[in-house]
NUKE-253457 format. One line per 3 residues: number of its first residue (from 1); for each residue x, y, z of C-alpha. Coordinates in nm, 2 decimals. Layout:
REM residues N
NUM = X/Y/Z  ...
This chain:
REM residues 370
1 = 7.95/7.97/8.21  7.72/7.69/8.10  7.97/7.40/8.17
4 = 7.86/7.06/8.07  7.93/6.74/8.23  8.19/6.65/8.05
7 = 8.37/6.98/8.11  8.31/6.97/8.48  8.39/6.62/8.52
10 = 8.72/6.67/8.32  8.86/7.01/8.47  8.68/7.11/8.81
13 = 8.60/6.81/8.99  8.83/6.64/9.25  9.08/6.92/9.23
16 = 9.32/6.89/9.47  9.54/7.17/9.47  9.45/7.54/9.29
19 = 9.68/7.81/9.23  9.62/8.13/9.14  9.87/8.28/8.88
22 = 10.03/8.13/8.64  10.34/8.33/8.67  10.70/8.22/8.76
25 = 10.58/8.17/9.15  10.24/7.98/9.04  10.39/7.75/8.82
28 = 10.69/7.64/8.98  10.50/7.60/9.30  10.27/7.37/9.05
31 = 10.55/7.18/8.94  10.67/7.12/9.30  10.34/7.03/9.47
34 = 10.34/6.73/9.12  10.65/6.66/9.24  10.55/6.56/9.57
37 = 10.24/6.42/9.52  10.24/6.26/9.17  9.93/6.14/9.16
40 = 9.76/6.50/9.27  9.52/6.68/9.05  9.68/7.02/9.02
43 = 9.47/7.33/8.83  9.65/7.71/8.78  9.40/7.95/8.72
46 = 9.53/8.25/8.57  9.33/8.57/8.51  9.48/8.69/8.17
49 = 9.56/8.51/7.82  9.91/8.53/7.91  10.07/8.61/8.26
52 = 9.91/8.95/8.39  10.15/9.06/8.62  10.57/9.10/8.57
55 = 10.64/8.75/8.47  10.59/8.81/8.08  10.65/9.16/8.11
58 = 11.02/9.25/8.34  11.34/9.29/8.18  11.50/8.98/8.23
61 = 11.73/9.09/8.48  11.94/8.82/8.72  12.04/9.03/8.93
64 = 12.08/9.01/9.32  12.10/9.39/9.42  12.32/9.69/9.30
67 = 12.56/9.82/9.55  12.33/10.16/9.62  12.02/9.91/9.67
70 = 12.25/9.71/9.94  12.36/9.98/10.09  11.98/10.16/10.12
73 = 11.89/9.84/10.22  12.09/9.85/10.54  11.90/10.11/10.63
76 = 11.61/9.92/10.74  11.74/9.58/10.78  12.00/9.42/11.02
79 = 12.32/9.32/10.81  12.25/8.98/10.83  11.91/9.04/10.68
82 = 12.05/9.19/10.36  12.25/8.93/10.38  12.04/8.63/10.36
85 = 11.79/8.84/10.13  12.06/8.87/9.87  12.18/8.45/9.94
88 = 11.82/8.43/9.85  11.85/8.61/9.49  12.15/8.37/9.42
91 = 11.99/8.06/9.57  11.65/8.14/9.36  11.85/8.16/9.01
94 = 12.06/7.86/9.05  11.71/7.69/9.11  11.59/7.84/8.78
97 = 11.91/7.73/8.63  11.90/7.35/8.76  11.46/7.35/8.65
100 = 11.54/7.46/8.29  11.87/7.47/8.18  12.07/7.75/8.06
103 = 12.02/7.70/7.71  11.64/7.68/7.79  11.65/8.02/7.93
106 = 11.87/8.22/7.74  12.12/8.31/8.03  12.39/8.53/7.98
109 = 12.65/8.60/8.21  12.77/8.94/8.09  12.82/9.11/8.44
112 = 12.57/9.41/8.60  12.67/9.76/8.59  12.55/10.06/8.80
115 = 12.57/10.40/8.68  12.59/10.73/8.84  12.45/11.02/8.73
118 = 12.69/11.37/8.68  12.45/11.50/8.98  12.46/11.18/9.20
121 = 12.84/11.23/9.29  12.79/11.22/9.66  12.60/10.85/9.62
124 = 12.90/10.72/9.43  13.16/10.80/9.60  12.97/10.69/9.88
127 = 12.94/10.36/9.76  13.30/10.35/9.62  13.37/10.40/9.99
130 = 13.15/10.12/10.12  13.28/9.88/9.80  13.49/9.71/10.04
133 = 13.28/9.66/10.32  12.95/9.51/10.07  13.20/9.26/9.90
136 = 13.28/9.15/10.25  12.94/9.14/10.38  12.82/8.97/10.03
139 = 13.14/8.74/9.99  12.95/8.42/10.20  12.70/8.43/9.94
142 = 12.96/8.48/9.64  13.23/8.26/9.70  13.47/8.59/9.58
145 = 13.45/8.98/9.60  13.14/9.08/9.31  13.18/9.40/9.30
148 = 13.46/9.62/9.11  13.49/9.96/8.94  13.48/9.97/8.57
151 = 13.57/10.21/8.30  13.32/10.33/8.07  13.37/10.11/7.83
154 = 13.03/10.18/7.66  13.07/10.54/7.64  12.76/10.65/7.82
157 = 12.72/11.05/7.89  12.63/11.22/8.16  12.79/10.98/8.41
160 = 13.05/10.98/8.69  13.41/10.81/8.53  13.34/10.46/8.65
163 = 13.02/10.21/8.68  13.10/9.99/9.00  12.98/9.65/8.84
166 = 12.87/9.32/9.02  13.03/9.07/8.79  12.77/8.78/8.89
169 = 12.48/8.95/8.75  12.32/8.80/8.47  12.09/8.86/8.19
172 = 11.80/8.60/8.05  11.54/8.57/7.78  11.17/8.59/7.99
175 = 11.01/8.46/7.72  11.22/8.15/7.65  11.21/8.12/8.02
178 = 10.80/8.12/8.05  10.77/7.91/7.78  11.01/7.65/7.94
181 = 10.80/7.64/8.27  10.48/7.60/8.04  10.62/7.30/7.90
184 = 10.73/7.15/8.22  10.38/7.21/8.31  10.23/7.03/8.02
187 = 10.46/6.75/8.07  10.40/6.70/8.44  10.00/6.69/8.32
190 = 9.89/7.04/8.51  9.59/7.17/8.41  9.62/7.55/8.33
193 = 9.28/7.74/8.20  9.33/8.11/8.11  9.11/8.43/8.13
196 = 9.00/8.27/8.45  8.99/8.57/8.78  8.91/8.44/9.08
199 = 8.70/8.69/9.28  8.60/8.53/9.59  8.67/8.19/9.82
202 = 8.54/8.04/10.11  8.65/7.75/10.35  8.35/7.47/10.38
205 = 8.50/7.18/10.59  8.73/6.98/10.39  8.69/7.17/10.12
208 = 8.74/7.58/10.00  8.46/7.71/9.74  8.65/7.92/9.49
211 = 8.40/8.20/9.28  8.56/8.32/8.95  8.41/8.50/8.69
214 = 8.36/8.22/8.45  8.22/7.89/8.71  8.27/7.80/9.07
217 = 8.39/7.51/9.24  8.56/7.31/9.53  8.93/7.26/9.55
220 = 9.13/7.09/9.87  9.37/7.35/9.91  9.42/7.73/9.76
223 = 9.77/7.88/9.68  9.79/8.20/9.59  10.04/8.34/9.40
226 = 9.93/8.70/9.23  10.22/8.88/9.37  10.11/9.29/9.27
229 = 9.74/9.15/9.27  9.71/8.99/9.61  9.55/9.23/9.83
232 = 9.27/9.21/9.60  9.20/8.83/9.75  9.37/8.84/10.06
235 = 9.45/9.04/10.32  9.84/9.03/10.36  9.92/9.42/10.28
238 = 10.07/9.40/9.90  10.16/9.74/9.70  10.11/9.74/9.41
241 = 10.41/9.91/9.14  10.35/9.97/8.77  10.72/9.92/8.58
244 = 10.75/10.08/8.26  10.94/9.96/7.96  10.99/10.04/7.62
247 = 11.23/9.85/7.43  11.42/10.02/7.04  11.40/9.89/6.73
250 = 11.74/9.73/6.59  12.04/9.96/6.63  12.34/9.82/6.39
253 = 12.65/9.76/6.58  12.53/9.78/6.90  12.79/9.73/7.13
256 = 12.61/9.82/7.50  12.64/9.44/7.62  12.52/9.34/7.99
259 = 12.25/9.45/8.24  12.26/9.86/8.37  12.15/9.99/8.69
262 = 12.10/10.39/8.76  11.95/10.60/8.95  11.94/10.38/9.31
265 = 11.81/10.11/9.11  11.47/10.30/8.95  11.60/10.30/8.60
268 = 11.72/9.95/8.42  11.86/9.86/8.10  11.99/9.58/7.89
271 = 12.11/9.43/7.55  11.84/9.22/7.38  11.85/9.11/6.99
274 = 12.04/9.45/6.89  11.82/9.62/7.07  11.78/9.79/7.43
277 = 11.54/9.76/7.63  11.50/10.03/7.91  11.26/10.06/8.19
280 = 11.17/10.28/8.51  11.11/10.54/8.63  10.83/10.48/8.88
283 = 11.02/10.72/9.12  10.87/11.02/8.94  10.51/10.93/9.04
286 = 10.52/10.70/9.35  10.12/10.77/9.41  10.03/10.67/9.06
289 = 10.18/10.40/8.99  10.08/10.26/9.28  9.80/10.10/9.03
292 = 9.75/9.72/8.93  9.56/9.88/8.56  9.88/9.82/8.29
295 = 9.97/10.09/8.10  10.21/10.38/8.02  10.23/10.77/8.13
298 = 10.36/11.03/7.89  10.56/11.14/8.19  10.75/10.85/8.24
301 = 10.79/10.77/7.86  10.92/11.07/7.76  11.18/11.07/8.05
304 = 11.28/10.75/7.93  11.35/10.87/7.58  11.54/11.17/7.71
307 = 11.80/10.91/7.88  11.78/10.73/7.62  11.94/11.01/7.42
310 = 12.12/11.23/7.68  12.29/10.94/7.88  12.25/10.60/7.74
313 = 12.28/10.63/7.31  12.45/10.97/7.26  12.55/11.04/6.93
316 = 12.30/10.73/6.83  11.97/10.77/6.67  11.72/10.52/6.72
319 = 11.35/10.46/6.75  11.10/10.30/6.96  10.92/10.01/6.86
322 = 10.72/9.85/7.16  10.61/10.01/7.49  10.42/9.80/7.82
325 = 10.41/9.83/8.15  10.43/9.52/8.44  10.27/9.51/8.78
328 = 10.51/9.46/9.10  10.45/9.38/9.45  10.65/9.54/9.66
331 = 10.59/9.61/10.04  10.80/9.84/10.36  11.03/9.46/10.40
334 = 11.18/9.31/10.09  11.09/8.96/10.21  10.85/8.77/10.07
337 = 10.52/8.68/10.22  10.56/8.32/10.20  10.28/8.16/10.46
340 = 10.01/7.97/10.59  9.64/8.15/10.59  9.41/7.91/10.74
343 = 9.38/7.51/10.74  9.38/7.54/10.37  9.44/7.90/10.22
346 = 9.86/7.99/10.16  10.05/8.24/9.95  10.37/8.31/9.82
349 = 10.35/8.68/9.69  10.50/9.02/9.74  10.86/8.96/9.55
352 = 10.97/9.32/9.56  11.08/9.35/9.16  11.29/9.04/9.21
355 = 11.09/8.80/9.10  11.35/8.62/8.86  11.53/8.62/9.14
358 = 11.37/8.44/9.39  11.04/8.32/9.18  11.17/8.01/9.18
361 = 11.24/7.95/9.50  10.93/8.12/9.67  10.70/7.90/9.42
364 = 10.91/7.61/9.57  10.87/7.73/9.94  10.51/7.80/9.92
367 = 10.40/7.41/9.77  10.62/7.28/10.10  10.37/7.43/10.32
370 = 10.11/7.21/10.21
């Protein structure tokens, strides 16, 4: 790019602080590094016209863990570290809450239900078994026991008699939410320039040169916050994972109300505008979706559809009206990489499909290291 004075002078020179992604993590950990140093020149670069990775693009879940994820979870982690991961869920929305206001967000309250597939009767009553135990091991984050059984009140097929139901999960509008950190950011006089990828950086004294594919420059300090697209700048070991979603057109009298787990956790679905939307399935291919290129399989779509019909609307047509895909990062721990690179390099990424969860709060955490 050609940039003239004017542009340079404006926009690249005596940057301060860069980050890279404008997602939920990038922009909050904007807002927070404004907030401690007002007078800071603070530019998100952000590689897409909108968001690229799962900011724009998840279901709007505010959710802190179904009981078969908890559970799978103790697997590999020390009770107390499931423990403080899901505090860190709860801790992240109510930070998203305080930022933006409800209203600003479109948060809903409805409960979170998981299902059990006819075929998964030995993981339910597995979990019914453990019910007590999770709400006690869950109950210092809580306040209260979250989870219960529920009838099927929604008349789903297919499914063993009761959803066990976490009644503090939540359900929000991502758009209204995105939107609300982009006016924050306006307000607080960050500079945000789009269909900018950084490709390269380098460390030069007081100073880091950062390459994209439009111009270089020199910024103070680099914060990097490309969750599913990290490893491709740095070398913290990020995986990437495609989500699939597809969302119905308008079904009249909709009554399915809430957020839906099933299947351990690789299928989702929720209410939105009389619709649902429904997503998933990245279990049937681990290998490839293990991808950061955005876009849908026939595979996965079509098994969507089919529980779309067989277990979630029986009995109900309906038809699809919009189809995308979202990049994740997960990793073999489900906490975040939230550190210190060199003198000047940091990064807050690999969120583990909880980013709504805990973006806030991992934006938040990453601008303190500075």
């Amino acid at each position: 790019m050609n940039l003239s004075y004017w542009e340079y002078k404006t926009w690249l020179s005596n940057v301060d602080f860069t980050v890279v992604g404008s997602g939920i993590v990038g922009l909050n950990c904007a807002l927070r590094l404004k907030a401690r140093f007002p007078k800071a020149k603070v530019l998100v670069l952000e590689k897409g016209i909108l968001p690229q990775g799962a900011s724009t693009k998840n279901a709007g879940f505010a959710c802190f863990g179904s009981i078969s994820e908890i559970i799978a979870d103790l697997n590999h982690h020390s009770e107390q570290e499931v423990r403080e991961l899901v505090r860190k869920r709860w801790d992240g929305i109510q930070l998203l809450r305080m930022n933006l206001g409800d209203s600003q967000i479109g948060f809903e309250q409805l409960g979170g239900h998981e299902l059990f597939l006819q075929k998964h009767e030995a993981l339910y009553h597995d979990c019914l078994k453990q019910m007590d135990a999770i709400n006690e091991l869950v109950a210092p984050v809580f306040g209260k026991k979250v989870f219960v059984r529920h009838r099927n009140s929604f008349q789903f097929d297919n499914i063993q008699e009761c959803y066990i139901t976490h009644t503090r999960e939540a359900q929000l509008d991502t758009g209204k939410m995105m939107a609300s950190l982009l006016r924050q950011i306006q307000k607080n006089g960050v500079t945000i320039l789009n269909a900018v990828a950084v490709e390269d950086f380098s460390e030069q004294g007081t100073s880091i040169r950062v390459k994209t594919n439009q111009f270089e420059f020199n910024t103070k300090a680099l914060l990097v916050a490309t969750n599913g697209f990290a490893s491709q700048l740095i070398s913290e070991k990020v995986n990437p994972a495609r989500a699939q979603v597809l969302v119905t057109k308008p079904i009249p009298n909709l009554s399915i109300k809430g957020t839906f787990h099933l299947d351990e956790g690789y299928y989702y679905f929720r209410n939105i505008d009389e619709r649902i939307l429904f997503g998933g399935g990245r279990n049937l291919d681990f290998k490839g979706e293990e991808t950061t290129d955005l876009g849908e399989t026939d595979r996965i779509q079509k098994q969507l559809e089919t529980m779309l019909e067989e277990v979630i609307l029986p009995n109900t047509p309906f038809e699809i009206d919009r189809r995308w895909s979202g990049i994740m990062g997960m990793g073999l721990q489900k906490k975040p990489i939230v550190k210190q690179l060199s003198k000047r390099v940091f990064c807050g990424v690999r969120l583990g499909g909880m980013g709504i969860a805990i973006g806030s709060l991992v934006g938040k955490e990453l601008a303190d290291l500075v």
